[in-house]
C-alpha positions as a printed NumPy array, in Angstrom:
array([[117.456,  98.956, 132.628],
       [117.524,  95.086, 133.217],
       [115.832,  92.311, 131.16 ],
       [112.45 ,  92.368, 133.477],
       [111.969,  96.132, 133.042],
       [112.23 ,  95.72 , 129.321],
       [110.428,  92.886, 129.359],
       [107.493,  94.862, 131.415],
       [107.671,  97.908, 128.981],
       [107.038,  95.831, 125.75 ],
       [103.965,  94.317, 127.368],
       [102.314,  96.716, 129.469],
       [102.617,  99.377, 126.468],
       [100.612,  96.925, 124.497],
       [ 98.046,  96.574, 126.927],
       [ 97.558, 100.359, 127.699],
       [ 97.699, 100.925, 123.225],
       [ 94.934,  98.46 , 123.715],
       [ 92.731, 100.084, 126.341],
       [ 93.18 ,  96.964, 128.495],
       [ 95.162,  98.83 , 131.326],
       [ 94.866, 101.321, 134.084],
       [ 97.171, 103.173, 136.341],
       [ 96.328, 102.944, 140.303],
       [ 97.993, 105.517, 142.22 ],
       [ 99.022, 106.063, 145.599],
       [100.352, 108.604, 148.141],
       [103.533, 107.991, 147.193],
       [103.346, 110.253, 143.598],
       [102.446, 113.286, 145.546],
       [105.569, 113.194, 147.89 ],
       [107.949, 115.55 , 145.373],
       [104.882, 118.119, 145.758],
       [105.379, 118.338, 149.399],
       [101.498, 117.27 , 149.96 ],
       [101.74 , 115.647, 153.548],
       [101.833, 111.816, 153.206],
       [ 99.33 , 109.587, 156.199],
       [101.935, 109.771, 158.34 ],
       [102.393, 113.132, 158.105],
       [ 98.699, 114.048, 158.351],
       [ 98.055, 111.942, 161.418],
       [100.933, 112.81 , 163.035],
       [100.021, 115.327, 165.47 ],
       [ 96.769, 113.851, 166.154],
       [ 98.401, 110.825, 166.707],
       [100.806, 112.519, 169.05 ],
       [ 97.674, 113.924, 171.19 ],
       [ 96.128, 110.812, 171.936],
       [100.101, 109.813, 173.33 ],
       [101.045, 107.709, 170.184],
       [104.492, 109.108, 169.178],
       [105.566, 106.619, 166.806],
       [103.722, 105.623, 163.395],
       [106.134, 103.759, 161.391],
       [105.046, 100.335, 160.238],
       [101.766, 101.004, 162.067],
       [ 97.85 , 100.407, 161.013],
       [ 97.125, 104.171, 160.162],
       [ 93.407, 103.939, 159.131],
       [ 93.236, 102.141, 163.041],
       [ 95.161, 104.827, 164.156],
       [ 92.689, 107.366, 162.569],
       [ 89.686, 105.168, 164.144],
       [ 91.631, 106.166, 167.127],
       [ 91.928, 109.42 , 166.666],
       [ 88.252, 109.701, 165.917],
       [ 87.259, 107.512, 169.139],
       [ 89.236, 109.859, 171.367],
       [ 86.926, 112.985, 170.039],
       [ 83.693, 111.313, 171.194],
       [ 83.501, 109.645, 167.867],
       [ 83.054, 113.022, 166.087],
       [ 84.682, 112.429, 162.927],
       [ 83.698, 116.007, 162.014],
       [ 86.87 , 118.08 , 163.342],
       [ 89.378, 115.806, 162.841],
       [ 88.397, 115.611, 159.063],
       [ 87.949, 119.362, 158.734],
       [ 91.706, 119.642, 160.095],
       [ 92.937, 116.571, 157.839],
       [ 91.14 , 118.572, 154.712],
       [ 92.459, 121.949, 155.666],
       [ 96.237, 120.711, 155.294],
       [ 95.267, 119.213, 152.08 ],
       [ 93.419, 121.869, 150.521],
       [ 96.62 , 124.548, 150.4  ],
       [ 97.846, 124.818, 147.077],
       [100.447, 122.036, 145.753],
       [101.626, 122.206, 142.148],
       [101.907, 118.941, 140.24 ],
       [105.534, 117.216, 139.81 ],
       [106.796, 115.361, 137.456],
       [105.314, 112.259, 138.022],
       [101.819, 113.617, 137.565],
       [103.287, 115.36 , 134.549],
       [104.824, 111.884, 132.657],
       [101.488, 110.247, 133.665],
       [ 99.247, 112.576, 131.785],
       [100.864, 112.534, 128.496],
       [100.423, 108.63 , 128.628],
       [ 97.394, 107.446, 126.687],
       [ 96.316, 105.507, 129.745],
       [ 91.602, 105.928, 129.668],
       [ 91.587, 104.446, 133.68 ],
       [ 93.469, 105.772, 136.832],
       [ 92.581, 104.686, 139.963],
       [ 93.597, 106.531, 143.067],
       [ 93.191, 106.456, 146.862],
       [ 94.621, 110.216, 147.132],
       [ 92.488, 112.715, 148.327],
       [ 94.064, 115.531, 146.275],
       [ 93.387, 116.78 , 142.875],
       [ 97.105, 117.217, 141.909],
       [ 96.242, 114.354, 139.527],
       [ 93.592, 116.51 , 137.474],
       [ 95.879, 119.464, 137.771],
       [ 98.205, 117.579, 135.458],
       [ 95.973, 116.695, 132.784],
       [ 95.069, 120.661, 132.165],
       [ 93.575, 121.21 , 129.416],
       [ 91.905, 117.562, 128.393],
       [ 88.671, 116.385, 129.219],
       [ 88.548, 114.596, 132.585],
       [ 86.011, 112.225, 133.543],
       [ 85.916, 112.429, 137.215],
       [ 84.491, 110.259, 139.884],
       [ 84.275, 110.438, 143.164],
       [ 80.819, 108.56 , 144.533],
       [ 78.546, 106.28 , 143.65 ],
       [ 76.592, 108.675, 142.354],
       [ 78.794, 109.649, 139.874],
       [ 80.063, 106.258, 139.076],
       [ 77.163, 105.158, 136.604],
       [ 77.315, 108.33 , 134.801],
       [ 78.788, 108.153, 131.287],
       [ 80.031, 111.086, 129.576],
       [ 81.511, 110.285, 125.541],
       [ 84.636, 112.131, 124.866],
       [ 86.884, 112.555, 127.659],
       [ 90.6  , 111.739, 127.731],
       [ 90.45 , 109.909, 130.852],
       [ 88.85 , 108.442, 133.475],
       [ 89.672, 109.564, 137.005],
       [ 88.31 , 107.301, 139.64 ],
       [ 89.159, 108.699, 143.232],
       [ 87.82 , 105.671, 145.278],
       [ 88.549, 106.937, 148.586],
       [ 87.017, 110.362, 148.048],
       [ 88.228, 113.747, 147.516],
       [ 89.442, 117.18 , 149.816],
       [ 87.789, 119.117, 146.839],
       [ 84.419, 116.936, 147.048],
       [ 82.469, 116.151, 150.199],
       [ 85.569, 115.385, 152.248],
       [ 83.028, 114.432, 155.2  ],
       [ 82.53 , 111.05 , 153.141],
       [ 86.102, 110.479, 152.62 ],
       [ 87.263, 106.689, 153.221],
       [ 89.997, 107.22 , 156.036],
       [ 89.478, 105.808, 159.339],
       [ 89.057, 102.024, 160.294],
       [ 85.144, 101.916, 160.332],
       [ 85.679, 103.81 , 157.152],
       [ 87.244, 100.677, 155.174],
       [ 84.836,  98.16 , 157.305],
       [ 82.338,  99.547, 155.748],
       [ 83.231, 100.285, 152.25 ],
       [ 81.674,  97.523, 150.267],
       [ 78.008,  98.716, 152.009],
       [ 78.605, 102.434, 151.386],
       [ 80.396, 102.205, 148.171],
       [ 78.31 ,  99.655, 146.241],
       [ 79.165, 100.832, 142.836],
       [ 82.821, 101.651, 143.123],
       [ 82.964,  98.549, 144.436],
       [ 81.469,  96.838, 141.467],
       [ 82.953,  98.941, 139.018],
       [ 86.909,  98.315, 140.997],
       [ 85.756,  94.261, 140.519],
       [ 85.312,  94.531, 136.731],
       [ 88.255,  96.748, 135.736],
       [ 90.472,  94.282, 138.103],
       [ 88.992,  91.303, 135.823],
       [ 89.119,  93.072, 132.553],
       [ 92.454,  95.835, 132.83 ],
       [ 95.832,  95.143, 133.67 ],
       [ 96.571,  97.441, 136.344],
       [100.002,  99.363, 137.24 ],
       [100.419, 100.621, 141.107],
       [102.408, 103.436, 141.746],
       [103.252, 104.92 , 144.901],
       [102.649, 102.24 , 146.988],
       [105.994, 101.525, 149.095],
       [107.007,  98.282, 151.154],
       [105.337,  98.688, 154.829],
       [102.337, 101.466, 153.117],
       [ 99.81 , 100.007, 155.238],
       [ 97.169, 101.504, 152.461],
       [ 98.249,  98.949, 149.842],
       [ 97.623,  95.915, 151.877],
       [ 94.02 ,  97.655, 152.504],
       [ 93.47 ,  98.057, 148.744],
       [ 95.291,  94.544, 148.043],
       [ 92.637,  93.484, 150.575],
       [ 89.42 ,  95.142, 149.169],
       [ 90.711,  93.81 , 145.675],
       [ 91.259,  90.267, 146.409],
       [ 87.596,  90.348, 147.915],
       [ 85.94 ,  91.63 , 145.189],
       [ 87.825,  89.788, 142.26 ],
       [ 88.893,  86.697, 143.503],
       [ 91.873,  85.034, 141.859],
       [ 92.965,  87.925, 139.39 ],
       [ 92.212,  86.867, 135.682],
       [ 95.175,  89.323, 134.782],
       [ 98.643,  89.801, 135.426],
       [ 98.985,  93.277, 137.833],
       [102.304,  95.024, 138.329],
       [103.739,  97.005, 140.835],
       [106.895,  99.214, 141.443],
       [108.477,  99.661, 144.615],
       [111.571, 100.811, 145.617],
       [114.255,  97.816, 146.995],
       [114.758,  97.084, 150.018],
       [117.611,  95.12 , 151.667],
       [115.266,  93.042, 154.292],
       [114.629,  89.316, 153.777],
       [110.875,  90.828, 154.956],
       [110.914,  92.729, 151.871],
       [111.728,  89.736, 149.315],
       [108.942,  87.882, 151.265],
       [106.308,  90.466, 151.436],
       [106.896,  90.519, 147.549],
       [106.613,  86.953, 146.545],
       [103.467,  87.321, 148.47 ],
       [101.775,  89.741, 146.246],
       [102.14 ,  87.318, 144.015],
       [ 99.438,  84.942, 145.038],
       [ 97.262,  87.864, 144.147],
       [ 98.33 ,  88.249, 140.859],
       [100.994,  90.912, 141.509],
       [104.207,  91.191, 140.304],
       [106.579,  93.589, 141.813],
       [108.993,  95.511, 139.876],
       [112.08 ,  96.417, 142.054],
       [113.554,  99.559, 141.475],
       [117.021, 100.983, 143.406],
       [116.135, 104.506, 143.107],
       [112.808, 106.876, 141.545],
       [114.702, 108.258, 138.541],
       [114.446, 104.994, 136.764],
       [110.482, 105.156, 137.896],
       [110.375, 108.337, 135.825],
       [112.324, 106.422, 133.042],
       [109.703, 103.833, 133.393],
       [106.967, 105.972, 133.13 ],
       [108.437, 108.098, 130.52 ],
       [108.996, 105.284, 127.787],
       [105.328, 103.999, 129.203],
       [104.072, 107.295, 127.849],
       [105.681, 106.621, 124.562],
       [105.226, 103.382, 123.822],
       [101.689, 103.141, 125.14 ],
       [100.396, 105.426, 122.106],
       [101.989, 102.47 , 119.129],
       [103.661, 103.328, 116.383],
       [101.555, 106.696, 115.451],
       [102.473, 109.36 , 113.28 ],
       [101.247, 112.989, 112.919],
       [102.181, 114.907, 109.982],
       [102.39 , 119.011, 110.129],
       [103.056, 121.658, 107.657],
       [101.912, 124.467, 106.025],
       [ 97.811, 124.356, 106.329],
       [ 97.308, 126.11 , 102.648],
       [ 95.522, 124.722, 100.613],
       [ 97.834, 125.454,  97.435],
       [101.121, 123.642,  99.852],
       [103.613, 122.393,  97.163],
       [104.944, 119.296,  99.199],
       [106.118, 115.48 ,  97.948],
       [105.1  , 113.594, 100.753],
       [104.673, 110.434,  98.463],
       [107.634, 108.265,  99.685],
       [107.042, 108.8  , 103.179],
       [102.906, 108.192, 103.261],
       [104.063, 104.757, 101.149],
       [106.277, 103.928, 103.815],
       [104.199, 104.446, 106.253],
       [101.338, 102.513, 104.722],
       [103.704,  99.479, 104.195],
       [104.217,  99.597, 107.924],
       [101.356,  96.664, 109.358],
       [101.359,  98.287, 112.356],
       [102.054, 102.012, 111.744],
       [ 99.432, 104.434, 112.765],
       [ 98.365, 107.695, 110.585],
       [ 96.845, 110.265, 113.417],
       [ 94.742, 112.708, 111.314],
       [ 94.499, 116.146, 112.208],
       [ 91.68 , 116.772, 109.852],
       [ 93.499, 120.142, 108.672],
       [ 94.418, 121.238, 105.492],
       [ 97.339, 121.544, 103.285],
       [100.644, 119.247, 104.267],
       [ 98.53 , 117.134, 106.466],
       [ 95.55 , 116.124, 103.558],
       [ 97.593, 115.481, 101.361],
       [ 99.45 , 113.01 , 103.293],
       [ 95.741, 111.61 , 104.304],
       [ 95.165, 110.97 ,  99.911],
       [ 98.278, 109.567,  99.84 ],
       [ 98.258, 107.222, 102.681],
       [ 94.759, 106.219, 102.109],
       [ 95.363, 105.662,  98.305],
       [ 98.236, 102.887,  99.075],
       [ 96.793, 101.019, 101.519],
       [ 93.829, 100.306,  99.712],
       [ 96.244,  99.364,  96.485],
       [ 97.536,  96.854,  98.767],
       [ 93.988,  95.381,  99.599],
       [ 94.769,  96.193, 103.337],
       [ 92.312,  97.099, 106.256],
       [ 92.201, 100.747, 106.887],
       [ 90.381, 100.894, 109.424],
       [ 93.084, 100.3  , 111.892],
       [ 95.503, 101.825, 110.401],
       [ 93.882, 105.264, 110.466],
       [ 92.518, 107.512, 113.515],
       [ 90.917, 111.108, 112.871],
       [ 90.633, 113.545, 115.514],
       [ 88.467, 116.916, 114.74 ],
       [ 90.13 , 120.121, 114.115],
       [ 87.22 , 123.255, 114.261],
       [ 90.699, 125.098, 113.298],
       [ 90.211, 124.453, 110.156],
       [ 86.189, 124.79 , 109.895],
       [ 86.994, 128.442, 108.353],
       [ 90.314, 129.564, 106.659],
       [ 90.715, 132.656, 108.106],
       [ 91.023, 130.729, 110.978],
       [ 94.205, 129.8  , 110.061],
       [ 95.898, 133.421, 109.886],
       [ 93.923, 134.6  , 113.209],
       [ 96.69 , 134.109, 116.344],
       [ 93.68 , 134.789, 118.652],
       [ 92.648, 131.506, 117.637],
       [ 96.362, 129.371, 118.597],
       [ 95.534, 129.253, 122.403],
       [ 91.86 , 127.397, 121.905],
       [ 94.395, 125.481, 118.817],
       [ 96.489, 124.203, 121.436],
       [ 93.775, 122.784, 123.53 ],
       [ 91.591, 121.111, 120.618],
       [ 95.283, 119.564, 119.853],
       [ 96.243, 117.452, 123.097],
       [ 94.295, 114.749, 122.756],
       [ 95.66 , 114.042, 119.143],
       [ 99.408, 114.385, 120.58 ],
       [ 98.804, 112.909, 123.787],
       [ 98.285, 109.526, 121.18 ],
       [100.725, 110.352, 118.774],
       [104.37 , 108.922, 119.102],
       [106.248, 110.902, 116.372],
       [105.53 , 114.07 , 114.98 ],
       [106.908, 115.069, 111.554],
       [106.898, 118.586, 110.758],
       [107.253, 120.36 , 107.52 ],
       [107.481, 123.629, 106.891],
       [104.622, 125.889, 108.442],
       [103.028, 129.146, 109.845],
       [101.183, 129.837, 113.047],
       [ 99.18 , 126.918, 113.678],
       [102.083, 124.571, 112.6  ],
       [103.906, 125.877, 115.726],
       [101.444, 125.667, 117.895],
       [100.666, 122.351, 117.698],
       [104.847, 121.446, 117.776],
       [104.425, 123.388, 120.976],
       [102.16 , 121.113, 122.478],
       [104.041, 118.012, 120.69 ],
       [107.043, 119.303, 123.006],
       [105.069, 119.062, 126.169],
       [103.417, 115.646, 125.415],
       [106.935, 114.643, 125.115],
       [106.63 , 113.291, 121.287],
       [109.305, 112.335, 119.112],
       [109.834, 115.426, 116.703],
       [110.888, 115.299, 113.136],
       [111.777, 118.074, 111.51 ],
       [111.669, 118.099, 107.775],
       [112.174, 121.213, 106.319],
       [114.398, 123.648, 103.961],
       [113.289, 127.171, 104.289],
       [115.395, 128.705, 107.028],
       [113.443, 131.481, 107.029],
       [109.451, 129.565, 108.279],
       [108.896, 129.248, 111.917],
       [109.516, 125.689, 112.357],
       [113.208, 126.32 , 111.855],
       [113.571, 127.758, 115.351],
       [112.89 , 123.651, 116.164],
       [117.007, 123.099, 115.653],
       [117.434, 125.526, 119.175],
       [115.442, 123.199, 121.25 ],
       [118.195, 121.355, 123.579],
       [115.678, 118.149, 123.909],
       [114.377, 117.79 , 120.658],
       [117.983, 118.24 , 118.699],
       [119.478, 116.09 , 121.859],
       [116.381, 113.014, 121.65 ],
       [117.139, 113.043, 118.022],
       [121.161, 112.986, 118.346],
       [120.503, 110.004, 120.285],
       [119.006, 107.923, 117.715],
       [120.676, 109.184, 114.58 ],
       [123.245, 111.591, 114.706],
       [123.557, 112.655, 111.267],
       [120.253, 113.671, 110.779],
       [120.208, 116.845, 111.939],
       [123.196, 118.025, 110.629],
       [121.468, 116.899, 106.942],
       [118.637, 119.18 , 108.055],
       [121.032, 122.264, 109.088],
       [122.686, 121.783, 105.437],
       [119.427, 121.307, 103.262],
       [120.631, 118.036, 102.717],
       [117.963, 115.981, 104.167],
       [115.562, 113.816, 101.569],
       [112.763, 111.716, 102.427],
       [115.72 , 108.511, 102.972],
       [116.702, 109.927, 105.177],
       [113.288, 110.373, 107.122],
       [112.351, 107.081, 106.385],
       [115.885, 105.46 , 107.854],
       [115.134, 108.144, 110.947],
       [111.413, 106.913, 110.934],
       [112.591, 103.147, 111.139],
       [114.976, 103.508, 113.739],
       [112.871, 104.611, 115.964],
       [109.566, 102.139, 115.373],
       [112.522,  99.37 , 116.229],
       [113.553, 100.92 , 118.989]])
């Protein structure tokens, strides 16, 4: 990874941490899912009205084209377009990567819902009109704005043909305002776009119109190509405020968008363990470490046990130091632990799981002590969010030991200290140790 990327990964994580960023996503994310891309939607449309070739081609003209040829009845030629789209695609692993990152606004001119597929099991905000553009609902994990419409939603209005994008500033009003401030106030990322996408130039377009010159720095990653065209049609972009990220091949953009995910949820820290009340555990040296950290986050889980007293603790020494708290602290509600029989009840772990993503979709490393039920559950969704996992425990006999057989977690953690584990394995490990683990990674 060169000195740019780097560069790009220390600053655009701050600005997503900060809720000053948004992702804007293309066609180009949905390839690996085998969705059909423009080119291969219009294809044999194209193909009937004798145009055989549709690289490097206008393809909302061609569309217009399409359209004009059926009597300017835009009503089959959309039902076709939307019947191809509608079959059932599974996200990859680009949706995947993007909904673990703690990133509130994506923007997208895809037409399919692979995108809210991924984020299963958060709360979506979801837009698709104007009409649902001024509507405001409190609590959701993101923001979904599909600008161009949606195969699921009224695909009659969806923005595809020529006369389509003429006329979206008259039929889109709101969108249009709403795409004007985020481009002023959010730092946006654009993802599969490619070099020769006719669609970005269109958005590139629409956005220039409606901002002006960009008050923000905007980013985009492309793959390289070896064309003096290419180097120019890049330091183009840049007169409207976009740089362009070359990449030589789409495992370093799921590098990129993997240590995006990470980074963009700051140094947080979740702590896990046994949720009785009566838990026997010294967390004092860690909670004091983490306190002394300026800009160390405590995620609260609101539960019980392990996890409140780490909350005392922490609390306790930051105010001794005469600090602010009230960054240095987020809670999230658990209803988990409303009712202590709760805790014992494994009917309960599934709805668990789902009250728990949004507090480890924002959490960067987990440490987890020993536990029961609901302890594993919510390592099981610390897995999937793709947090760092800690495991601090002695008893090989609780649940959480099974943690050591998990080929990424032991591997992730091999990778930044490799005697940790091994401490762990011999009941060896003290809170140094943690804390020297803990520091490693927050200087990463």
């Amino acid at each position: 990874m060169n000195k740019e990327v780097k560069l790009f990964l220390d600053e655009y994580s701050r600005e997503i941490f900060l809720g000053k960023a948004a992702y804007f996503i293309g066609s180009g994310i949905s390839v690996d899912s085998r969705i059909p891309d423009w080119s291969g939607l219009l294809k044999p449309f194209a193909q009937a009205i004798g145009i055989s070739e549709l690289d490097g081609k206008d393809l909302p003209l061609i569309a217009q084209y399409i359209v004009n040829e059926g009597s300017a009845n835009r009503g089959p030629f959309i039902n076709k377009v939307a019947s191809k789209l509608k079959k059932k695609f599974a996200p990859n692993n680009y949706h995947r990567i993007i909904s673990k990152t703690k990133v509130s606004t994506i923007w997208t001119t895809n037409y399919d819902n692979l995108l809210e597929q991924s984020f299963s099991g958060q709360t979506i905000d979801l837009k698709v009109n104007d009409d649902s553009i001024g509507q405001y609902d409190e609590g959701f994990d993101v923001e979904i704005i599909k600008m161009h419409g949606c195969v699921h939603h009224d695909p009659n209005k969806m923005v595809i043909t020529q006369s389509d994008y003429e006329d979206f500033f008259i039929n889109r009003p709101a969108i249009s305002q709403r795409l004007r401030v985020d481009l002023l106030q959010k730092s946006f990322l654009f993802l599969g776009y490619s070099y020769r996408d006719p669609n970005i130039q269109n958005i590139i377009t629409e956005a220039r119109r409606l901002s002006g010159n960009f008050a923000r720095q905007h980013y985009l990653i492309t793959k390289v190509k070896k064309e003096r065209e290419f180097e120019l049609w890049c330091k183009n972009l840049e007169r409207y405020g976009i740089k362009v990220l070359k990449i030589d091949d789409f495992v370093e953009l799921e590098n990129i968008l993997d240590t995006l995910s990470l980074k963009s949820r700051g140094k947080s820290v979740f702590i896990t363990g046994s949720h009785r009340e009566d838990a026997n555990v010294d967390v004092n040296e860690l909670c004091k470490f983490l306190a002394g950290q300026h800009d160390v986050i405590l995620n609260d889980g609101q539960s019980t046990g392990v996890m409140a007293i780490a909350r005392q603790v922490y609390i306790e020494s930051i105010l001794e130091e005469n600090m602010d708290i009230q960054d240095r602290i987020r809670f999230f509600p658990n209803p988990y632990a409303a009712n202590p029989s709760f805790a014992n009840n494994p009917m309960l772990l599934p709805q668990l799981k789902e009250w728990r993503s949004s507090l480890l979709r924002s959490t960067h490393v987990l440490v987890a002590f020993d536990g029961g039920m609901g302890t594993e559950s919510e390592i099981q969704v610390a897995l999937e969010m793709g947090c760092i996992i800690i495991p601090f425990f002695k008893n090989c006999q609780s649940l959480t030991w099974k943690l050591l057989d998990n080929n990424s977690l032991t591997s992730r953690l091999n990778g930044i200290d490799d005697t940790y584990l091994a401490k762990v394995s011999g009941s060896l490990v003290t809170e140094t140790d943690l804390i020297a683990l803990l520091t490693k990674i927050f200087n990463e």
